[in-house]
PyMOL CGO cylinders between C-alpha atoms (Angstrom):
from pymol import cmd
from pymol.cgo import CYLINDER

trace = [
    CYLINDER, -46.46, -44.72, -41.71, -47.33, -43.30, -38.33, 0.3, 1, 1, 1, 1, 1, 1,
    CYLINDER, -47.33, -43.30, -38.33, -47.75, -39.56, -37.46, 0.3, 1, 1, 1, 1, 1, 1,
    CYLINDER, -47.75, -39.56, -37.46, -44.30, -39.85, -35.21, 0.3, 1, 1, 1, 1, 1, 1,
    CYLINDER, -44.30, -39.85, -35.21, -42.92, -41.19, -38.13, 0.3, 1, 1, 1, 1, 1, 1,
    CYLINDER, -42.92, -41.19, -38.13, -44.06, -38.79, -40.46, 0.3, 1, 1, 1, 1, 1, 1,
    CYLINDER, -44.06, -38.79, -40.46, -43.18, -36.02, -38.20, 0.3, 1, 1, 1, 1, 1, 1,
    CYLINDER, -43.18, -36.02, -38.20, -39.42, -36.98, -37.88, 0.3, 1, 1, 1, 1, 1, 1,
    CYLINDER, -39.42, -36.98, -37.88, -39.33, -37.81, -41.66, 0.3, 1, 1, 1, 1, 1, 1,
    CYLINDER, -39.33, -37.81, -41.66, -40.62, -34.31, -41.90, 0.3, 1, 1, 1, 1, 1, 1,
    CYLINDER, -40.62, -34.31, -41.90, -37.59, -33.02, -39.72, 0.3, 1, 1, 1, 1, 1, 1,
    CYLINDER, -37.59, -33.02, -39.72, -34.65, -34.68, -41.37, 0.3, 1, 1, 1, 1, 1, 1,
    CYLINDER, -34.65, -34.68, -41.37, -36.04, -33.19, -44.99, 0.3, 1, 1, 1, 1, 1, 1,
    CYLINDER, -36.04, -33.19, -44.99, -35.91, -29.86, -43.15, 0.3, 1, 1, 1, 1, 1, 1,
    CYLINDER, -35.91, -29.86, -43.15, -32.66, -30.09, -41.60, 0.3, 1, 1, 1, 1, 1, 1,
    CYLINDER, -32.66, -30.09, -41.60, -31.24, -31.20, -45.01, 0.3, 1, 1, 1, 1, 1, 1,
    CYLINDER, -31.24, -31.20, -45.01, -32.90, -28.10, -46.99, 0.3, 1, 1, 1, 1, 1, 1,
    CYLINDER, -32.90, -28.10, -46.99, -31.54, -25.98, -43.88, 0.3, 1, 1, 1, 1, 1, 1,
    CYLINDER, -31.54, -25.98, -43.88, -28.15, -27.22, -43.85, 0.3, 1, 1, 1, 1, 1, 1,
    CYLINDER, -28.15, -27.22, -43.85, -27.93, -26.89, -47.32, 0.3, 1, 1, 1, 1, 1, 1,
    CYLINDER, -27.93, -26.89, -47.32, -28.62, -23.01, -47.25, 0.3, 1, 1, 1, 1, 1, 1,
    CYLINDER, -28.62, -23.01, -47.25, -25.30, -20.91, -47.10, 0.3, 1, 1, 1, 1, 1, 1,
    CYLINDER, -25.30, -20.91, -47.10, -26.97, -17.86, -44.84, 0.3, 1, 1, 1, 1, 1, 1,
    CYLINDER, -26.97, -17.86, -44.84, -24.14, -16.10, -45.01, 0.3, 1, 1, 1, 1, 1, 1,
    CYLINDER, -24.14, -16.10, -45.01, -23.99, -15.64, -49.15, 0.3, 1, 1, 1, 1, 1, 1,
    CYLINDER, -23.99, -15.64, -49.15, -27.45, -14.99, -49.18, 0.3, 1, 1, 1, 1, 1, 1,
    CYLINDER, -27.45, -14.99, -49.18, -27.47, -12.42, -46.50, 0.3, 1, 1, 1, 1, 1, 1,
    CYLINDER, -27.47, -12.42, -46.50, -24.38, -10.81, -47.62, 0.3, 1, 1, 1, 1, 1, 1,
    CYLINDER, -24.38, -10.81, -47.62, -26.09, -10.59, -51.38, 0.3, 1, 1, 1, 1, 1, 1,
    CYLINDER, -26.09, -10.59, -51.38, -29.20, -9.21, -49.98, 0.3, 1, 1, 1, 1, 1, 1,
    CYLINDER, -29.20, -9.21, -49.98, -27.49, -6.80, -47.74, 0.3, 1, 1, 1, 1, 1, 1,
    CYLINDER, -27.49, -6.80, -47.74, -25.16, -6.15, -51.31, 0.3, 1, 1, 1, 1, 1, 1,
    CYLINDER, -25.16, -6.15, -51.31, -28.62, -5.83, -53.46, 0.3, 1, 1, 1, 1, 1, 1,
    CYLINDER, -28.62, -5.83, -53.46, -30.47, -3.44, -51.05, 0.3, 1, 1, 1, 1, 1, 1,
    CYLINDER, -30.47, -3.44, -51.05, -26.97, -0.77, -51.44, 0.3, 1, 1, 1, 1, 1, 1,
    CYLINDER, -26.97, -0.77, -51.44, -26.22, -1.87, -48.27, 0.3, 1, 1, 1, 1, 1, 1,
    CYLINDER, -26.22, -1.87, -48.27, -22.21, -0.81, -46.80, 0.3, 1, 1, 1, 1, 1, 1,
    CYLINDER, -22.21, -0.81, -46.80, -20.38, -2.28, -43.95, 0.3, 1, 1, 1, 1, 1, 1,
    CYLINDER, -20.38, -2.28, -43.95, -19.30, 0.61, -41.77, 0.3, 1, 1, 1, 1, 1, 1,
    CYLINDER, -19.30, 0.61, -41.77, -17.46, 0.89, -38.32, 0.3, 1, 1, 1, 1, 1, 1,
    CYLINDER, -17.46, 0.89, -38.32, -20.51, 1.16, -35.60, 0.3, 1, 1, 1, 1, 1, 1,
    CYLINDER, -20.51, 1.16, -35.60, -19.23, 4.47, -33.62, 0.3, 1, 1, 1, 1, 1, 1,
    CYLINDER, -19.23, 4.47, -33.62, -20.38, 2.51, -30.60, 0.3, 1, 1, 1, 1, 1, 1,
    CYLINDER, -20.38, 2.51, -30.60, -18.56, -0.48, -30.65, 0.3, 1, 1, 1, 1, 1, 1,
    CYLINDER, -18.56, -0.48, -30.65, -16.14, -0.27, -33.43, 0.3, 1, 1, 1, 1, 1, 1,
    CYLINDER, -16.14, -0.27, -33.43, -17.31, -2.97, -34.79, 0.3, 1, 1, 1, 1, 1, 1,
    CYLINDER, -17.31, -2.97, -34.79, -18.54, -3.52, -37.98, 0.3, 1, 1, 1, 1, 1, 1,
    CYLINDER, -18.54, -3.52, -37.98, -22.04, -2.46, -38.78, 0.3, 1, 1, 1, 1, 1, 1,
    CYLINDER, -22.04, -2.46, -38.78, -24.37, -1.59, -41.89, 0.3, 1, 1, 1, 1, 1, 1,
    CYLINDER, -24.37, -1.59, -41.89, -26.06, 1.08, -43.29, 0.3, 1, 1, 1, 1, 1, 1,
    CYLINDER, -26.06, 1.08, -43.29, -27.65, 1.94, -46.41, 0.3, 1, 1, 1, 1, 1, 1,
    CYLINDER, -27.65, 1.94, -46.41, -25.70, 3.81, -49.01, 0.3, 1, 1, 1, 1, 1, 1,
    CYLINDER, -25.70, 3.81, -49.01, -27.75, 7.26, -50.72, 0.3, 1, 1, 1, 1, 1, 1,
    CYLINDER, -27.75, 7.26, -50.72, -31.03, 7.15, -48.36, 0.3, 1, 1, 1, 1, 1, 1,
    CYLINDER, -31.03, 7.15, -48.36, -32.18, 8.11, -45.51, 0.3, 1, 1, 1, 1, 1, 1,
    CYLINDER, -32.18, 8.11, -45.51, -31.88, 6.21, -41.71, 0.3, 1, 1, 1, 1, 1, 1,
    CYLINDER, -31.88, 6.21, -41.71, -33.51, 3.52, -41.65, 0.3, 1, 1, 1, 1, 1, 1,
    CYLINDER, -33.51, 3.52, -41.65, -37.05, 4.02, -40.04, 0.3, 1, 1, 1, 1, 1, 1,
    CYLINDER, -37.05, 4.02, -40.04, -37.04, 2.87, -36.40, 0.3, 1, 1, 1, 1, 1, 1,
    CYLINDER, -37.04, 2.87, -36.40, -39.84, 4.25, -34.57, 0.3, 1, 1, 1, 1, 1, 1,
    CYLINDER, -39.84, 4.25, -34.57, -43.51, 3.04, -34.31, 0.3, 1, 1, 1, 1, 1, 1,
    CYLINDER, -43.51, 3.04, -34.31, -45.13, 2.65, -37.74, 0.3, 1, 1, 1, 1, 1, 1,
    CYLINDER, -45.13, 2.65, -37.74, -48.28, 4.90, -38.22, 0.3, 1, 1, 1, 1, 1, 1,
    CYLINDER, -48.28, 4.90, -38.22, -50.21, 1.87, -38.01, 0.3, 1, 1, 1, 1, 1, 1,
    CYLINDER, -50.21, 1.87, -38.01, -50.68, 0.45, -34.30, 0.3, 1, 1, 1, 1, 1, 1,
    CYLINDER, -50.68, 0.45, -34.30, -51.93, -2.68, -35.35, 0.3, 1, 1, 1, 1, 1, 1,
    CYLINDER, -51.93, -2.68, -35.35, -48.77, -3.90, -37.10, 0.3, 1, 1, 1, 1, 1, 1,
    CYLINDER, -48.77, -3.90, -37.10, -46.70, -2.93, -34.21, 0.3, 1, 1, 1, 1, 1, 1,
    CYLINDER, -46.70, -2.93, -34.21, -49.27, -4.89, -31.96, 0.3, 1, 1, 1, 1, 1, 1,
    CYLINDER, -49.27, -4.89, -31.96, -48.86, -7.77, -34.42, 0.3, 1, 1, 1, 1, 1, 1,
    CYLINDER, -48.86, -7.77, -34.42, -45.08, -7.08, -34.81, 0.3, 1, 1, 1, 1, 1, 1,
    CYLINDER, -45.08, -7.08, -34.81, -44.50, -7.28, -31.02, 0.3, 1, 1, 1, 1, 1, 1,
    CYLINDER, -44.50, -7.28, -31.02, -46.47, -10.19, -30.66, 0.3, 1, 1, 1, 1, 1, 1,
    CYLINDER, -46.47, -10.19, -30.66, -44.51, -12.51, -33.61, 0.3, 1, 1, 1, 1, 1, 1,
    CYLINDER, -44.51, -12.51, -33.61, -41.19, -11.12, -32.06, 0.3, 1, 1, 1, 1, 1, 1,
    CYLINDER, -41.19, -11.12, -32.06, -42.49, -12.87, -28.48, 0.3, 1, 1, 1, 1, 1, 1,
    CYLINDER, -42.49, -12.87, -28.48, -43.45, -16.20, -30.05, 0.3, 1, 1, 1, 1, 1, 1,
    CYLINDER, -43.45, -16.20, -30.05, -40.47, -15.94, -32.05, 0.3, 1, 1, 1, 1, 1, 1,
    CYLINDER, -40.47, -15.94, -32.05, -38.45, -15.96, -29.07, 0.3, 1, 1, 1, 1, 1, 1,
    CYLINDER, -38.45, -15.96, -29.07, -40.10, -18.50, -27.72, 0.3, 1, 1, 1, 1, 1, 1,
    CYLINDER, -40.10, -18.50, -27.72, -38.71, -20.72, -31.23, 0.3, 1, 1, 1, 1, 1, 1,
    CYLINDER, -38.71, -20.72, -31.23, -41.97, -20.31, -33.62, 0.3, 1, 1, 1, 1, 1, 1,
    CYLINDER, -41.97, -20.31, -33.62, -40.17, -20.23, -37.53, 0.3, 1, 1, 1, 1, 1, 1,
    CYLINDER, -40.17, -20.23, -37.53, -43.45, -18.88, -38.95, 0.3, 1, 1, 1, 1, 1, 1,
    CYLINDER, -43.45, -18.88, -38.95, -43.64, -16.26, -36.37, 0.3, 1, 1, 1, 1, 1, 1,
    CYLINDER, -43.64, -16.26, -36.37, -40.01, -15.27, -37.24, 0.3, 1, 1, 1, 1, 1, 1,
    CYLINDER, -40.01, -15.27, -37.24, -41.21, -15.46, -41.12, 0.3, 1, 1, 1, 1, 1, 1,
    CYLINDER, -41.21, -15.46, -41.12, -43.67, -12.84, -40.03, 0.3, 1, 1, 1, 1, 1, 1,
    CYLINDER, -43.67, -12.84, -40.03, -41.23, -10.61, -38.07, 0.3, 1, 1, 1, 1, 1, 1,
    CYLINDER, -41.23, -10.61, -38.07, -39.72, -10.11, -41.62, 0.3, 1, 1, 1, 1, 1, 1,
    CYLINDER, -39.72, -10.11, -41.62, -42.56, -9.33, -43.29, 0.3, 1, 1, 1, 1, 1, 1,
    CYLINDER, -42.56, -9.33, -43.29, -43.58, -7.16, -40.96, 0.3, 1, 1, 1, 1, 1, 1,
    CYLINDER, -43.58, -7.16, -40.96, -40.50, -4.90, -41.21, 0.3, 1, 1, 1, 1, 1, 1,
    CYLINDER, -40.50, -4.90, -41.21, -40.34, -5.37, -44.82, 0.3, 1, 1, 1, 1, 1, 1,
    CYLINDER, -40.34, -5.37, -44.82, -44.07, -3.53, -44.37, 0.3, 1, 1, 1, 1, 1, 1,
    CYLINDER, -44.07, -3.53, -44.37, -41.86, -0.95, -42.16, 0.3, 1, 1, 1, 1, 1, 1,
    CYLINDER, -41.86, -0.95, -42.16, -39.18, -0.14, -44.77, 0.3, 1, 1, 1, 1, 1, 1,
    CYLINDER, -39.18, -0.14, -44.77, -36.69, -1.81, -42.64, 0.3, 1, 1, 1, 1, 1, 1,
    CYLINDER, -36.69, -1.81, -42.64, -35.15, -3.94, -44.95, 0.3, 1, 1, 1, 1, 1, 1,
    CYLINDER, -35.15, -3.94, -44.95, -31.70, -4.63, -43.29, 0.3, 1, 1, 1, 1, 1, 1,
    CYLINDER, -31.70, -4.63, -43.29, -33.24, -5.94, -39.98, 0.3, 1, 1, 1, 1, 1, 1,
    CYLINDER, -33.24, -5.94, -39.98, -35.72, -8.12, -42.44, 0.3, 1, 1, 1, 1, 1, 1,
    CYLINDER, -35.72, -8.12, -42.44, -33.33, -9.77, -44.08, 0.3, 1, 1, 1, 1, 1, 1,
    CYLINDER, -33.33, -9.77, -44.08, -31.57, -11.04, -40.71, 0.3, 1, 1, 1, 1, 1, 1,
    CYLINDER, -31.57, -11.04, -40.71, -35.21, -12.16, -39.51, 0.3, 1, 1, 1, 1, 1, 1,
    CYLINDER, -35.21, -12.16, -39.51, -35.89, -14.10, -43.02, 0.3, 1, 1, 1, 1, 1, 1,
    CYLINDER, -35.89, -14.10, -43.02, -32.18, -15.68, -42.32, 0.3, 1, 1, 1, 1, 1, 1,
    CYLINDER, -32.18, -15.68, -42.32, -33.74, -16.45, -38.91, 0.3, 1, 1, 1, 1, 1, 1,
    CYLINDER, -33.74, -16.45, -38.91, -37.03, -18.30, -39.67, 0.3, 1, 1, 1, 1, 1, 1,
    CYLINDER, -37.03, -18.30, -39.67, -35.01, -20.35, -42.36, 0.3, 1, 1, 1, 1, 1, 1,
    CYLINDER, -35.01, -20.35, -42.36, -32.80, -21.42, -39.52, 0.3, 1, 1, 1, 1, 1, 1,
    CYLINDER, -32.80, -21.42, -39.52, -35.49, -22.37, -37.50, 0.3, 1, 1, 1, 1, 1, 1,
    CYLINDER, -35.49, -22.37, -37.50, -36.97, -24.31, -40.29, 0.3, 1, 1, 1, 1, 1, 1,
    CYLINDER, -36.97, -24.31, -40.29, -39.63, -22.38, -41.89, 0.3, 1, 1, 1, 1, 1, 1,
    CYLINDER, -39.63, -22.38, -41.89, -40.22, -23.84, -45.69, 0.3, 1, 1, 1, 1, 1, 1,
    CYLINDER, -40.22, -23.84, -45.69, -41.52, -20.15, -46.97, 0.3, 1, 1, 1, 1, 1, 1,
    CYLINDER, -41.52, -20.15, -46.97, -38.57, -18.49, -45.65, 0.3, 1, 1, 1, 1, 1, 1,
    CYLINDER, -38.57, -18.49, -45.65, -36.37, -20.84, -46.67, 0.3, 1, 1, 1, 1, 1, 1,
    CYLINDER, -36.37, -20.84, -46.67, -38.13, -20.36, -50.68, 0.3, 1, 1, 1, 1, 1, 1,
    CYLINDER, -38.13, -20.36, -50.68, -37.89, -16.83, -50.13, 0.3, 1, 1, 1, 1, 1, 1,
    CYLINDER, -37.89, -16.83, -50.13, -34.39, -16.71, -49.38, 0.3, 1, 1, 1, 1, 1, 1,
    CYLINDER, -34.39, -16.71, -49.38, -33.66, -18.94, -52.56, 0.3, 1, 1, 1, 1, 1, 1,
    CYLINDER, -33.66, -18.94, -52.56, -35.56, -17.22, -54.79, 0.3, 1, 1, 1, 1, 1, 1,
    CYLINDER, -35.56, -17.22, -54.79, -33.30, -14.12, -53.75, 0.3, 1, 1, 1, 1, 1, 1,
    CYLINDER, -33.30, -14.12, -53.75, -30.29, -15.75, -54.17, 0.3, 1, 1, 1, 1, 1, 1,
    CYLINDER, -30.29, -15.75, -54.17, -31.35, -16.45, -58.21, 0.3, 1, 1, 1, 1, 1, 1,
]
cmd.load_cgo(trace, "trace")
């Protein structure tokens, strides 16, 4: 088999396993797991989330410059497309206590195709 071969072979087993992923259960029963409440954003009015019996969710820098060096630099190449960069975005906050906005990055590295994301996000749906 050739490499382009392999390569596209590669792509339509990803697109199945992708496809096959409702995002939307699985985000909605992480978002449910974490104690997570859908909320009218004063802002917008539109709907928004928060976490139910804690504090705000952290936002600022983290104590450690390094991960937000790293952090800033996966959220570039993710932009740019790069799944395992996106897969690292949501470790990263996961690192920063900021599960919400993890979640919605794990949702987006399974999109792009990312096979670790995509396990993670099954094994949380279990």
């Amino acid at each position: 088999m050739r490499f382009d071969d392999l390569l596209a072979s590669d792509a339509e087993a990803v697109e199945r396993e992708v496809s096959g992923v409702d995002l939307d259960a699985i985000l909605t029963g992480a978002l449910d797991a974490l104690g997570v409440v859908r909320t009218p954003d004063a802002a917008t009015g539109t709907p928004a989330r928060h976490r139910v019996g804690r504090g705000p969710i952290p936002g600022g820098r983290d104590d450690r410059p390094d991960v937000d060096d790293e952090l800033i630099a996966c959220l570039r190449r993710a932009g740019e497309g790069d799944p395992a960069s996106a897969r690292r975005v949501a470790e990263l906050l996961e690192l920063q206590e900021r599960a919400e906005e993890a979640v919605a990055w794990w949702c987006r590295a399974a999109e792009a195709g990312d096979r670790d994301a995509i396990a993670y996000l099954r094994e949380k749906s279990r």
